[in-house]
N, C-alpha and C positions, 0 to 999 in steps of 0.2 A: 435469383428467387426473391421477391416481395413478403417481407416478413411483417405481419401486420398485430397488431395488437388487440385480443376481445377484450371482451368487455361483460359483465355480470351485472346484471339489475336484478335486486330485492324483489320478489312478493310481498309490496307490503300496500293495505292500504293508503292511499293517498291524504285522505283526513288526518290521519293517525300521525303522518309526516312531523307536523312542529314538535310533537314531542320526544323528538330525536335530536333536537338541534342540540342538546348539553352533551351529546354522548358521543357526536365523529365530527368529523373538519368539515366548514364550509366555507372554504376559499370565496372570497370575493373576484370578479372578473379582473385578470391584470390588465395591466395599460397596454395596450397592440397599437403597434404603428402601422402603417398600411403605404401602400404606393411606393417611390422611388426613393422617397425619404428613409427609407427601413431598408433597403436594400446595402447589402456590406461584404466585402471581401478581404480576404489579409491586406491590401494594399492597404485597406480604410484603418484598420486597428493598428499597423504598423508606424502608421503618419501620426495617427493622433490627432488630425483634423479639428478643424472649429466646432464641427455640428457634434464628434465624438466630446470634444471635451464639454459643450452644452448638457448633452445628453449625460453626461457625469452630475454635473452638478444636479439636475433634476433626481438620477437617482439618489446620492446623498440625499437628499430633501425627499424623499422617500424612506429610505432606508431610518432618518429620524423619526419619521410620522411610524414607521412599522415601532421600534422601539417604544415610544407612546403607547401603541396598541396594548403591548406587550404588558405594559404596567395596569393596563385600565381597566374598566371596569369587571369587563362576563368574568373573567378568571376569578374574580375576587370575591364573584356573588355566591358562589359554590365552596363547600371545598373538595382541594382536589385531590386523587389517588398520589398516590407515593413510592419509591421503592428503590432502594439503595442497594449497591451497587460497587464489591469491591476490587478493585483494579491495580495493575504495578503503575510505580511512579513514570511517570511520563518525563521523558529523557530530553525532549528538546520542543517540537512543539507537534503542531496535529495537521498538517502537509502530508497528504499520504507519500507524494510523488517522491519525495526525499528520502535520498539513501538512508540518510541520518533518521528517520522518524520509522524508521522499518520497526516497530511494534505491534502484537495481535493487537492491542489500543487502541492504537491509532487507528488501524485498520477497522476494526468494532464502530466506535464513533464515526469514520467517514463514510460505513455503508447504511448507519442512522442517518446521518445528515447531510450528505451527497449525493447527487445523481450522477446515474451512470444509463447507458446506453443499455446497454446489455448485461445481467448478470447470469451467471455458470451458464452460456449460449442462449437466454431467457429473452426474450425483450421486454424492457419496464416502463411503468407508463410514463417513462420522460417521453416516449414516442409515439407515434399513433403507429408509423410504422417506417422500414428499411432495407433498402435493395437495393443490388448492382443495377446500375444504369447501362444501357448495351452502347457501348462505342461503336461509333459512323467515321470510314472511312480512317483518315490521317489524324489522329485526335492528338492535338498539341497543346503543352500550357500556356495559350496568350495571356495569361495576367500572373504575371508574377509578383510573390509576396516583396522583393527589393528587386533595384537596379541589377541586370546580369552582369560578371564580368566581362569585358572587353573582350570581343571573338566567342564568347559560350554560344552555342545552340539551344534551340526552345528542346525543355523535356520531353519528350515522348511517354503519353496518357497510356496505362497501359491497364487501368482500372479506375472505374468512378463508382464510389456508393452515395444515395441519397436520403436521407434523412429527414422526413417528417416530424418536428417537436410538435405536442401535444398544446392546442391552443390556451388550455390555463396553465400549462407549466410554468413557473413563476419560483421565483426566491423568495424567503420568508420577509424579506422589505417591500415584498410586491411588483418588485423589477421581472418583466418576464425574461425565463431562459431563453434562448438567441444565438445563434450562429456567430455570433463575437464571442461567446464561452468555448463554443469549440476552436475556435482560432487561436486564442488562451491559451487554453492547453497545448495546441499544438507548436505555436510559437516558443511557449514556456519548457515543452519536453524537452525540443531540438536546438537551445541553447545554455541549457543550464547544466554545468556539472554537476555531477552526482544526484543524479535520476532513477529511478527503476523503471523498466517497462518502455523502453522510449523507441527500439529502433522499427518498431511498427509509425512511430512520427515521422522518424526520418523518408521514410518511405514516400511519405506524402509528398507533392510539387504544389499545392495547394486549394484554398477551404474559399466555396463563394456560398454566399447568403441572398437569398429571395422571400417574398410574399412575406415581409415585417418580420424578417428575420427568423420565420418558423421554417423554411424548407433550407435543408443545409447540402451544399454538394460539395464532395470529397474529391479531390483527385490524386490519383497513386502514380507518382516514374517505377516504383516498383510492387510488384501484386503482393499484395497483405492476404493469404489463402482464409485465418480466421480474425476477418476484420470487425468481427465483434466484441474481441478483446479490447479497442478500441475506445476510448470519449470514455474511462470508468472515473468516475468520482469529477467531475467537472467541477470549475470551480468559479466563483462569481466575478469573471470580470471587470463588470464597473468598479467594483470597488476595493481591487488588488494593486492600491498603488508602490508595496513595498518590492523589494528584487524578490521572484521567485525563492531562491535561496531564503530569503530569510521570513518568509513567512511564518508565522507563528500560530496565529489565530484565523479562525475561519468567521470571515465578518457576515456571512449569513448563509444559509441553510435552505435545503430543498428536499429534503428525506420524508420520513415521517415523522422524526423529530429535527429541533431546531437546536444548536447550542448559544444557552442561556448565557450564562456564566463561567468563568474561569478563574480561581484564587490560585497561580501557579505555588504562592507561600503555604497554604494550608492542604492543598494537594488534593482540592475540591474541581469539581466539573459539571455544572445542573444541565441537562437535558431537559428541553421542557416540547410535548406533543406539539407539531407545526400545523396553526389551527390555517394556512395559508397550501396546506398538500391538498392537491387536485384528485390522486385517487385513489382506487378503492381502497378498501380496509384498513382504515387508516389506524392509529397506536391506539392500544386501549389504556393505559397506563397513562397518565398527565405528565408525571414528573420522575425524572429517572436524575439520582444524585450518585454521583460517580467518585468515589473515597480513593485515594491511592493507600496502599497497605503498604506502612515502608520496615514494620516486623509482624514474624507469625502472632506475637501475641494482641497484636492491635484487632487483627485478624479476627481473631478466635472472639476478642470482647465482643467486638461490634454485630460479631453473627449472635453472640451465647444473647446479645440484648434486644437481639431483635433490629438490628439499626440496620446490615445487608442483612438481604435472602439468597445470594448469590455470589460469587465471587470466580475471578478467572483470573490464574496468576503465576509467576513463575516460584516454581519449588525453592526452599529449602531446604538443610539438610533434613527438619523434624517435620517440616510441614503436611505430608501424607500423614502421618502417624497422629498430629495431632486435631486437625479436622475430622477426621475416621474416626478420632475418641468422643467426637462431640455428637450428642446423643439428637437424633431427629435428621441427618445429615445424609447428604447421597455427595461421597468425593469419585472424582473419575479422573484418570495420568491418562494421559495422550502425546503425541508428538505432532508436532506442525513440519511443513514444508523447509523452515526457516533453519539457517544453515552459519553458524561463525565459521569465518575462512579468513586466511592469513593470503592474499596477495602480492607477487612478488611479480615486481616492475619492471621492463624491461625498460623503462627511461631511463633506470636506476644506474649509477657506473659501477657500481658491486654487483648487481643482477642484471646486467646486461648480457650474460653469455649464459646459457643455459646449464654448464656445466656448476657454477658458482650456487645455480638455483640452487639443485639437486643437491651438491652436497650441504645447503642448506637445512634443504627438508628432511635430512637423513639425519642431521644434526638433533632436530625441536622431537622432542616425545608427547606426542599429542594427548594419550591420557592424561600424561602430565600437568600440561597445560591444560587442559577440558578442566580439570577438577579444582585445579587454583583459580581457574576462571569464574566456574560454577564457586567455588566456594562451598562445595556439598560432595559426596561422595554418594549419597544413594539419588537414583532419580538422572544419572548422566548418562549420557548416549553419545557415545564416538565412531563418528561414521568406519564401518568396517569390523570396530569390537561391540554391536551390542546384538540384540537379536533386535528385528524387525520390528516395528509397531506404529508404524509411521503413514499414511496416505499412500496409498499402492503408486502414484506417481509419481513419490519424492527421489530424489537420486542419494547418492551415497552411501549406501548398501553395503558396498563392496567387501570381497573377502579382504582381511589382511594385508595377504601380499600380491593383491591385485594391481597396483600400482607400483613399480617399480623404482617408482622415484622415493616415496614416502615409506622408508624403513626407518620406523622411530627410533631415535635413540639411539644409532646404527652407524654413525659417520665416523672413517679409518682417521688415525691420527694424521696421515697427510693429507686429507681434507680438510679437517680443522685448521690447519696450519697454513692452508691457500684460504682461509676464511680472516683468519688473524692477518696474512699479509694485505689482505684488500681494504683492512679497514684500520684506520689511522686515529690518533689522536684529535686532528684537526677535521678529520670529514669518516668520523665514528660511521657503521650500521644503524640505521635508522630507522626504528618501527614505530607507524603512527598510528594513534585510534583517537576516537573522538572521545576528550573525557567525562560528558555528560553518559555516556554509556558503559558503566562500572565493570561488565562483565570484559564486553572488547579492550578496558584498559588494563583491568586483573591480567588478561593473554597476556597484550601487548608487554607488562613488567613482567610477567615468569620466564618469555620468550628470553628478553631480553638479558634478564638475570641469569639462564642458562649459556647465553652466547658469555657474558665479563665472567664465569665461572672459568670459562674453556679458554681464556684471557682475547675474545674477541672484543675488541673498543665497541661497544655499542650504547644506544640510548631511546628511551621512550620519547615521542613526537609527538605531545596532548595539544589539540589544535580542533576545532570545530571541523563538520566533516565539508561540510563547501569549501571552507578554505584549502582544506588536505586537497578535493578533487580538481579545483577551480585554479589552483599556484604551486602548491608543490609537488604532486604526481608528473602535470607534464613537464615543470623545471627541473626536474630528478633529484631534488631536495629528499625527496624521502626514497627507501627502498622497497617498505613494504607496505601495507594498512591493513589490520584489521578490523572487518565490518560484518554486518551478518546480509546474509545475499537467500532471495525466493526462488530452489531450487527445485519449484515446481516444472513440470516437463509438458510446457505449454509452449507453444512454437512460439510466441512470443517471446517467455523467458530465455528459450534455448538461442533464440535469434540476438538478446543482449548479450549473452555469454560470448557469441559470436562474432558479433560488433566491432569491425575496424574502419579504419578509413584506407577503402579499396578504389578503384578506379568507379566502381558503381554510386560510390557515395559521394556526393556534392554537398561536403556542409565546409566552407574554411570556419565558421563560427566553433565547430566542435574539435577546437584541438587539444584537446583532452582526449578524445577516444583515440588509443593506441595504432600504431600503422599497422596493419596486416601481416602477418606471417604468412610462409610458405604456403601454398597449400591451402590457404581458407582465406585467400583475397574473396572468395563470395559466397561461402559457405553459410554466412547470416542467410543473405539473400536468397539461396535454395530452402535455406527450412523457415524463412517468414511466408515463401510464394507457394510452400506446398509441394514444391516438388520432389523433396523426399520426404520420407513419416518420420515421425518422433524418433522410432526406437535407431533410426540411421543419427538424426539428429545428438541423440543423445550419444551417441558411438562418437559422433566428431568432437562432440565436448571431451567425453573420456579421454581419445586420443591428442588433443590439444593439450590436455590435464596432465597427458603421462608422458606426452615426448617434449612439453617445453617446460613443464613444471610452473603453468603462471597461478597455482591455487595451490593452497592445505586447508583440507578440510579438517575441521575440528571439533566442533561440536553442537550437534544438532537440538535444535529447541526441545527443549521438553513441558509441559505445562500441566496444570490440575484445574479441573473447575470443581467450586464445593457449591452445593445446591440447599441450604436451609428452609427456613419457613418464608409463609406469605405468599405467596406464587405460584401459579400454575401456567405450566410450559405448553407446549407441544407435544410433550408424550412425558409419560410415566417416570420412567431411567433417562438418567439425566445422560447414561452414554450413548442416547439415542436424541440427543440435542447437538447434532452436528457443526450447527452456526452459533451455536453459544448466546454471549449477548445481542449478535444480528438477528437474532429471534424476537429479539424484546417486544418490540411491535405486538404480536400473537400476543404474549404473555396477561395476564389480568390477576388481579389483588384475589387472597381466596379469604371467602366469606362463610360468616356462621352455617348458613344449610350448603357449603362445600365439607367444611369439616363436619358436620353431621355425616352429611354421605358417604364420607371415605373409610368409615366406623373402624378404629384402630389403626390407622397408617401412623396417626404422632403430625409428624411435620411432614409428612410422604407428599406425594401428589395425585389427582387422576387424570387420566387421559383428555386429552384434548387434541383433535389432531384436525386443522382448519383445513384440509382438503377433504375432508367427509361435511356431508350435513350441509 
């Protein structure tokens, strides 16, 4: 089916037109290339060619002239709307793809100033529009992204989607988006360790590019059933010359906002509306400055002064109690998808037999750990002990003694005592977490501190998270890592959990991803293709979960958003702002005859709800 994109045009008079140009975006035409010259396939991005690296330098020399822009004059002859904006401190950098940048944050900022294909099944206007293409006869990959091995056979197409990009879709430099950005990303998923979301990439056999790079064709060796989870947050090609892994900063923008600035020392992030987005309804708000809150009382100033009207952040132990006390405030505690889990390695030579997991995880007491982790004691949620309140899709639910492996706390003295003989002086137990991320290092030392209690040799592994997935996971350097994993129940994610290297998987670049066990050499590949539902899928994770023990679940995100003055949302109740700061866009400054109107709310809100009217 052909998913195509409408389109809404104003009643508005036509005269009346110029005096709208201060108030929404009017993107300039981007540069379109045309004819054979614009034409590109993985082969083309893989080589790096003459005409690619031309084509680079031109964009730089763009991408400066946008920067220019940015400083010059229109902005300056005005002044502009405002509105701050308080956030947690940002842990490493703003790469959504990365396991390590796994933050609502992160995530927040990328869906401002990234383009994605599709959001929640949605199509956006990166596309005009998207459809399977019907395969004819024997459809095979004649262009492959590198040299085959010696003796391989061409893949067998067994799904193609095509992709119409939207002709001004463009980067905030002016470079238009292009079938090299989805190459990008796909190149980028299918070799980098420690990814989220990737084995819908694997899947692909490869990405060709037509008509100046705006029609993009897909090809699958294996069928991706919802292939619109696909191309989310794309990223600017020309100008990603660092390794995947370590990207940090996003050198330009295609959302509705752009990001301005970054002072990683002062814990600052300016947003500024991208006066370069092509369409509709563009941000009403100019400038969104984004504060990281590294205590509740910085917190509590910045709102009582008016500096944020907003904030979204991790609790805690006082922090409900003391935003709730500040007068004019709407606070609301939620639970996200997001999940801290302890990973036990089968590279590992301690956890390479499953009996060793097990009495592991019998060993660690998870509220335990949850609450030294957390650092808080109200506001924590362990999967199994709390009551529900979580996204009806999140997994770890479970009762108690649902899991047979994970009895806290639980482990006989001659289990301990085959834990102490396994692990030595010279080649200790070894749990790693990345330590730009306080909470996952908190686990990783309580874990740790309860194993040298019980006299097991163990030690903390502080190590950035590329390095942990990229060198020590497949060298069996480490045992365990903990990281926080999106245990949303989307066949994509249940398809990562999945994820080994079966006979169906042709990647030698990924050997990092674990070989297969028993029984789920291709169980990815039944719930990426659709051919069983979620809820079987989720059964295979479970059963994975409980008969090898490669997870401990531990403790489930919990978060608050406080809603102060200045702002009007989407709706009224802020527990009715589902996307939080991905709302922003909608949002607008509230004005003397708003507060007239709302007669006695204080700092309340009204209704505004942009799918009416």
């Amino acid at each position: 089916m052909k998913v195509t994109r409408s389109y809404r045009f104003p009643l508005v008079i036509v005269a009346a037109a110029g005096l709208l140009t201060s108030c929404v975006a009017n993107p300039g035409p981007p540069p379109i290339e045309t004819g054979q010259e614009a034409e590109s396939s993985a082969a083309d991005v893989a080589r790096g060619d003459a005409k690619a690296s031309s084509n680079s330098s031109e964009n730089h020399a763009g991408a400066d002239h946008g920067a220019k822009e940015r400083s010059g004059g229109r902005r300056n002859s005005v002044e502009e709307s405002q509105v701050g904006i308080g956030i947690d401190p940002i842990h490493n950098g703003l790469n959504p793809h990365l396991q390590a940048n796994q933050q609502a944050v992160v995530d927040d900022i990328a869906a401002l100033a990234l383009p994605s294909a599709f959001v929640n099944g949605e199509i956006t206007e990166l596309l005009d529009s998207a459809e399977e293409v019907e395969l004819t006869g024997v459809d095979t990959d004649a262009v492959a992204t590198e040299p085959k091995p010696e003796g391989a056979e061409d893949q067998v197409v067994v799904q193609r989607v095509r992709y119409e990009i939207a002709q001004q879709a463009q980067w905030s430099d002016g470079t238009p988006i292009t079938g090299e950005d989805f190459i990008y990303l796909w190149q980028q998923m299918t070799t980098t360790p420690g990814v989220v979301r990737a084995s819908g990439y694997f899947a692909i056999s490869d990405i060709t590019s037509t008509a100046g790079g705006k029609v993009v064709e897909v090809a699958f060796s294996q069928r991706v059933h919802d292939w619109q989870e696909l191309f989310h947050y794309l990223l600017p090609a020309h100008l990603m010359n660092a390794p995947f892994a370590a990207v940090r900063e996003i050198p330009s923008s295609a959302g509705r906002y752009q990001i301005d600035s970054v002072d990683w020392a002062r814990g600052k992030l300016t947003l500024h509306r991208n006066d370069r987005f092509w369409g509709a309804d563009p941000a009403n708000i100019d400038v969104i400055e984004l504060t990281e809150i590294r205590n509740p009382r910085q917190g509590l100033d910045l709102m009582r002064s008016g500096q944020i009207s907003f904030a979204d952040l991790t609790p805690e132990e006082t922090t409900f109690l003391a935003y709730n006390s500040l007068p004019g405030t709407q606070v609301f505690r939620f639970n996200t998808p997001r999940q801290m889990q302890i990973d036990l390695l089968t590279q590992s030579p301690i956890f390479s037999q499953q009996l060793a997991r097990s009495e592991f995880a019998r060993l660690i007491d998870r509220p335990e750990v949850a609450v030294q982790a957390a650092g808080r004691r109200t506001d924590v949620r362990v999967p199994g002990y709390a009551e529900s309140g979580a996204h009806s899709e999140t997994r770890g639910e479970e009762a108690p003694d649902a899991n047979k492996n994970t009895i806290d706390g639980d482990a006989t003295a001659a289990q301990v005592e085959r834990l102490r003989e396994s692990s030595t002086l010279q080649r200790p137990l070894r749990i790693a977490a990345d330590p730009t991320d306080p909470v996952a290092s908190a686990a990783a030392a309580a874990v740790v501190d309860k194993l040298v209690a019980v006299g097991v040799h163990a030690e903390v592994v502080a190590n950035d998270f590329a390095t942990i997935a990229r060198e020590m996971v497949p060298n069996g350097d480490v045992d365990a890592v903990v990281s926080w994993q999106d245990t949303s129940a989307s066949s994509v994610n249940l398809a990562d959990e999945l994820l080994c290297r079966a006979p169906g998987l042709s990647t030698e670049k990924a050997a990092w991803i674990p070989q297969c066990l028993p029984d789920f050499d291709d169980a990815w590949i039944q719930v990426l293709e659709g051919s069983v539902d979620a809820e079987y899928g989720l059964d295979l994770v479970s059963s994975l979960d409980s008969e090898y023990v490669l997870q401990i679940p531990v403790l489930d995100e919990r978060r608050i958003r406080v809603l102060g003055s200045g702002i009007i949302g989407p709706e009224e109740q802020l527990e009715r702002w589902p996307a939080g700061l991905k709302s922003a866009p909608q949002w607008r400054l509230l004005t003397a005859g708003d507060k007239a109107g709302v007669g006695g709310v204080g700092r309340g809100l009204q209704i505004e709800n942009p799918q009416e009217g």
